[in-house]
N, C-alpha and C positions, 0 to 999 in steps of 0.2 A: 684851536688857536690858544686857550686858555691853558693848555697843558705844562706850557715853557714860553719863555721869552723870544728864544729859539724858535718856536714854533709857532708867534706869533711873528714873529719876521718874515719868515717863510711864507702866510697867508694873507702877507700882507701888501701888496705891491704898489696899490694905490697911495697908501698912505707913504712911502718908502719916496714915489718919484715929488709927492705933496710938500712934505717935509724937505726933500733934496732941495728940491726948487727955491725954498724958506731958509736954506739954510747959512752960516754965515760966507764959509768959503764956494757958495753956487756960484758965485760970478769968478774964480779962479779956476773952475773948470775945464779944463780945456776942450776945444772941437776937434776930437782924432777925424780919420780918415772916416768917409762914409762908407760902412762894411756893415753885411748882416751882424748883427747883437744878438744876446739868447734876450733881454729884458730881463730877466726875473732868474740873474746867475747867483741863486743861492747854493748853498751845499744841497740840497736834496735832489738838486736839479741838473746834479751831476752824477757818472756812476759808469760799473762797465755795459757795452753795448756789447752784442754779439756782431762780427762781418759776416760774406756770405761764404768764409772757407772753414769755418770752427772757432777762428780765433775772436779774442776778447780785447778789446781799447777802450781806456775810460775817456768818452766825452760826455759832451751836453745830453742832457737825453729830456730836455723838454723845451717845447717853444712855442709854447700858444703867444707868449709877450714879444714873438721875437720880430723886429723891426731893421730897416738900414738905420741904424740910427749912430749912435756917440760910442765906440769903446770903452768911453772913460766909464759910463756908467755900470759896465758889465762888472768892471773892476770897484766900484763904488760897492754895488751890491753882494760882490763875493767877500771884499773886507770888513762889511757890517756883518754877515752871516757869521764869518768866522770870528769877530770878536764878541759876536753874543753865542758863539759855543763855547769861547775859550771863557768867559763869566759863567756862564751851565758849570764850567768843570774847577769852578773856579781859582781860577787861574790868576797871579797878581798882574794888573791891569801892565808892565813892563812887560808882559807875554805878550799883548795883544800890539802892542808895538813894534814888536820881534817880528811878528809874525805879519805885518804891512810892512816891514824891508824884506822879507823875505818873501813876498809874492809879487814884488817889485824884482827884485832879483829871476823869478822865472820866470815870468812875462816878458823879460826883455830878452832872458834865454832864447825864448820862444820864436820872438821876432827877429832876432840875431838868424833864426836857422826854421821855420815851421815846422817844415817836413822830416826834422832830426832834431837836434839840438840835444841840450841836457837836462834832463829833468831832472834831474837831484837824486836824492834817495827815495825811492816809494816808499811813504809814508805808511805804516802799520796797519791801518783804518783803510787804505785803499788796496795793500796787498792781501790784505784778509779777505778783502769781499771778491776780489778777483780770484784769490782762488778757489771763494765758495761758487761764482760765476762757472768757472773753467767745467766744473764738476758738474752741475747742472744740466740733466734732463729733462724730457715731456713731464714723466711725474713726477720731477718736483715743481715743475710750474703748473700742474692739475691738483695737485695737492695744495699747496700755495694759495693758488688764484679760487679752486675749484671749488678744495675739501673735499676731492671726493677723484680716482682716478678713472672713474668709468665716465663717459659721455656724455653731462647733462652738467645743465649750472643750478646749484641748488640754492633753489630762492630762500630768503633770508634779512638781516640785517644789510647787509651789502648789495646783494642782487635782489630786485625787485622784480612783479607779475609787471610780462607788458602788455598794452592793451592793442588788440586788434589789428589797429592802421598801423600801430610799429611793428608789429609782426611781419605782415603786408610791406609796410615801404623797406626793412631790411632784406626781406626775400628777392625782393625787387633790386637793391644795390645789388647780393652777390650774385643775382645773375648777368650783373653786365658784363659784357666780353672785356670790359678792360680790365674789371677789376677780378673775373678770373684767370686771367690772363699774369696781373701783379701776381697774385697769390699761389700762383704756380709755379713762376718763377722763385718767387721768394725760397719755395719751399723746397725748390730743386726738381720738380716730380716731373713727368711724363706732360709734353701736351694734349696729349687725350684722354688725359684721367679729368675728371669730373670733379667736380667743386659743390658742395649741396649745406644748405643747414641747417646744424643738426640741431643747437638748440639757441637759444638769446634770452638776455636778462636786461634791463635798465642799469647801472652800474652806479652804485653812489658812492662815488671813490674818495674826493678832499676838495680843498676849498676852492681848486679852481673850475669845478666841474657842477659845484654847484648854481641851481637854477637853468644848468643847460641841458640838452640832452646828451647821453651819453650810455654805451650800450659795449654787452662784453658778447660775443659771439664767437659760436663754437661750431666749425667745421667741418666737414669728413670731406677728405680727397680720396674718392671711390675710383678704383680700378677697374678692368673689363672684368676683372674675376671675382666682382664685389668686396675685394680687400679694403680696407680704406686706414688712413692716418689722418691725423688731427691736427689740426690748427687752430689757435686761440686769438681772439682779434678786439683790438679796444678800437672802437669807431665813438667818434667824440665831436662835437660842435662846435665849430671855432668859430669868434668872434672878435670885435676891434679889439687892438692891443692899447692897456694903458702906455706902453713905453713910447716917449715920444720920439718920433722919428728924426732923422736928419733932415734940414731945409732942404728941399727940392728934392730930397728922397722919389725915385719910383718905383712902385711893389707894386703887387697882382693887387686889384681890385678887390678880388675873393678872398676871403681871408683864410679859407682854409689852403688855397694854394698858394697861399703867404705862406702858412706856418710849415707845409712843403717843400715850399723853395728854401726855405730860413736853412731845414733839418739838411737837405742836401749839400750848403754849402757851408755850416758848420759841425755840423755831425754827418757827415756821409754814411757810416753803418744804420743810422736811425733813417735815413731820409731814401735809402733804397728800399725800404719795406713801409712807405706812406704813396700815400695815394688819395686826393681830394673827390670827394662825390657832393650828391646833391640828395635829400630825402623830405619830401614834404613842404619842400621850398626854403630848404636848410642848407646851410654850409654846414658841411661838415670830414673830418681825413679819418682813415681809416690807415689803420699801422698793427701789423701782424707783432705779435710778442713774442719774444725769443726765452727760453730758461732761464741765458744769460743773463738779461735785464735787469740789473736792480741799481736800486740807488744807495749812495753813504748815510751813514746810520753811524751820526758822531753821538755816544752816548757819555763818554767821559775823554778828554785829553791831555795827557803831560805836557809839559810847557814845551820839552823837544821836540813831541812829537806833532803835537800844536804847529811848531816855527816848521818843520817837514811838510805838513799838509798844504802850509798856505804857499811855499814856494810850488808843489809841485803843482796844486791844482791851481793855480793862476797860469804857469806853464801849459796847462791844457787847454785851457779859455785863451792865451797869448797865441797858441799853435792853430786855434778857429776862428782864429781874426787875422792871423798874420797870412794865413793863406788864401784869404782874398786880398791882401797886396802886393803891388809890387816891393820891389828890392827900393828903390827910392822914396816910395809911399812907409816901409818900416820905417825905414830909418829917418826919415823924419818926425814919424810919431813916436818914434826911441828917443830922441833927441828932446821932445816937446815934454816927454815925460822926465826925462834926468833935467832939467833946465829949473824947476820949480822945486828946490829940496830944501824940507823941513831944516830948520838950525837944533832942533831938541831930537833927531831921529834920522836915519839915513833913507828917507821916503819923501815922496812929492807931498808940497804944501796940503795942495789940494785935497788928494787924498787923507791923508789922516786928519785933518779937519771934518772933513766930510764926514769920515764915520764916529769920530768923535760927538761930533753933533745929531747924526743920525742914531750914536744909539741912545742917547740920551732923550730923544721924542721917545723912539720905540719904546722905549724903557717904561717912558710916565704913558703912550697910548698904552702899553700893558695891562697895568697897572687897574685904567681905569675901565678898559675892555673886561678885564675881569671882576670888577666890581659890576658893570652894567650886565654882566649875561651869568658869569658863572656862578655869580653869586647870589643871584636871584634867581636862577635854575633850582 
């Protein structure tokens, strides 16, 4: 998190909803429609997903924070994210302004139409990764994840030795019938090919995964004629989400088929290849990984290309909120959001206040995040 400012935004969600709540336009707000949220809609936390026919769609692809909760905040957090990349690239601060009418602009695309609508131009940054997605094989996500294309995770700085009863409690998840059951579907293959494992690591991925368990597991779907193909699987622990929920919200109990249900009904390609288990008296979803998979990786932005991203990727979070409503539920959260418009910018009060002020915490937590750890590191 001390890397970039950027990247302390990203690892930070606690402080993000602390500060929200503190901040001066929190009470302009408004209460959208009760619909799953990702929580924690930063840019990283977006990207292309693979479906189950080849092809590649950029949604949400992460939801440990994701809740029935407020739309507005989904959008709070993806305008903070992109105005601390457009300061990364630095950009004069009328960029970042640009670029909150412009993701006002396809968010409402979005709800105008979910299931089509017009996404603007595909921004550079997202057609690049998509066609590095499209081209994506086994090894290059063995190489990638692996380092190495033959069958083994090689322990390390990232994969850790696991000890005994997690050996034991994952041998135990993949052999239940449902979950070989998901995994053979997922992967197309034969019902009577076999499912076995071949090998498993402790996984210490980033900041949301730490202090939990989490585990990268390596597959072979064995045939009758001992052929077998590989599968790669991040099984991960989920727990309470800081995002807070809408009043009278009702979600799963479990939190891992919380973040289940969340994946299915805003990211559909990610949430047909999840599946909640139980290990050690753990919640936890296990979710096969595709090649395609990866996330945006904004490392520098022009100011055009900047005001591109933030229309279409708001259009993308607009089209997984607008399709859990109806036709009369848009259009009046269309309406609640064009109703409240900035006099200094063509956007809701609310929102550019919001990130206004939110990136100015982030800014000084930064700041002093990194005087306490990295600097005494």
């Amino acid at each position: 998190m001390a890397r970039s400012a950027h990247a302390y935004v990203r690892g930070n969600t606690a402080k993000f909803y602390e500060w929200l709540d503190g901040s001066p336009g929190a009470a302009r707000v408004p209460q959208g429609p009760s619909v799953w949220i990702c929580g924690d809609c930063h840019l990283g936390n977006l990207g292309p997903l693979a479906n189950g026919e080849g092809g590649v769609e950029i949604q949400i692809r992460d939801l440990d924070q994701a809740v029935i909760g407020n739309p507005a905040h989904d959008l709070i957090r993806l305008g903070l994210s992109l105005a601390t990349a457009a300061r990364g690239s630095d950009l004069p601060g009328v960029a970042t302004a640009r670029m909150i009418e412009a993701m006002v602009v396809g968010y409402d695309a979005a709800l105008q139409d979910p299931h089509g609508g017009d996404a603007g131009v595909e921004p550079e940054v997202v057609r690049s990764v998509r066609r590095k997605a499209r081209s994506r094989r086994w090894r290059h996500l063995a190489r990638e994840r692996l380092e190495a294309i033959e069958p083994r995770i090689p322990l390390g700085k990232r994969f850790w030795a696991l000890a005994d009863e997690e050996r034991a409690g994952l041998k135990a998840v993949f052999a239940e019938p449902k979950v070989v059951r998901q995994v053979l579907a997922l992967a197309g293959k034969d019902a009577h090919r076999t499912v076995g494992m071949i090998d498993a690591a402790y996984w210490m991925k980033g900041c949301s995964s730490l202090g939990l368990h989490r585990y990268a597991v390596l597959l072979g779907l064995n045939d009758a004629k001992e052929r077998s193909d590989y599968a790669l699987v991040d099984i991960k622990e989920a727990v309470a989400p800081i995002a807070p929920a809408a009043p009278g919200a009702v979600m799963p109990a479990d939190n891992a088929e919380r973040v289940v249900a969340a994946a299915r009904a805003l990211s559909p390609h990610l949430g047909e290849r999840m599946i909640p288990v139980r290990m050690d008296g753990r919640t936890l979803f296990v979710r096969e990984l595709a090649p395609q998979d990866l996330k945006l990786e904004v490392e520098q932005f022009s100011q055009s290309e900047a005001t591109r991203a933030a229309r279409y990727l708001a259009f993308v979070v607009g089209k997984a909120h607008g399709r859990q409503m109806d036709a009369t539920a848009r259009m009046e959260w269309s309406k609640m959001i064009e109703a409240d418009r900035c006099g200094q910018i063509d956007a809701p009060t609310w929102l550019w206040e919001s990130v206004v002020s939110l990136a100015g915490s982030h800014e000084a937590g930064y700041l002093e995040h990194c005087r306490r750890y990295a600097l005494a590191a």
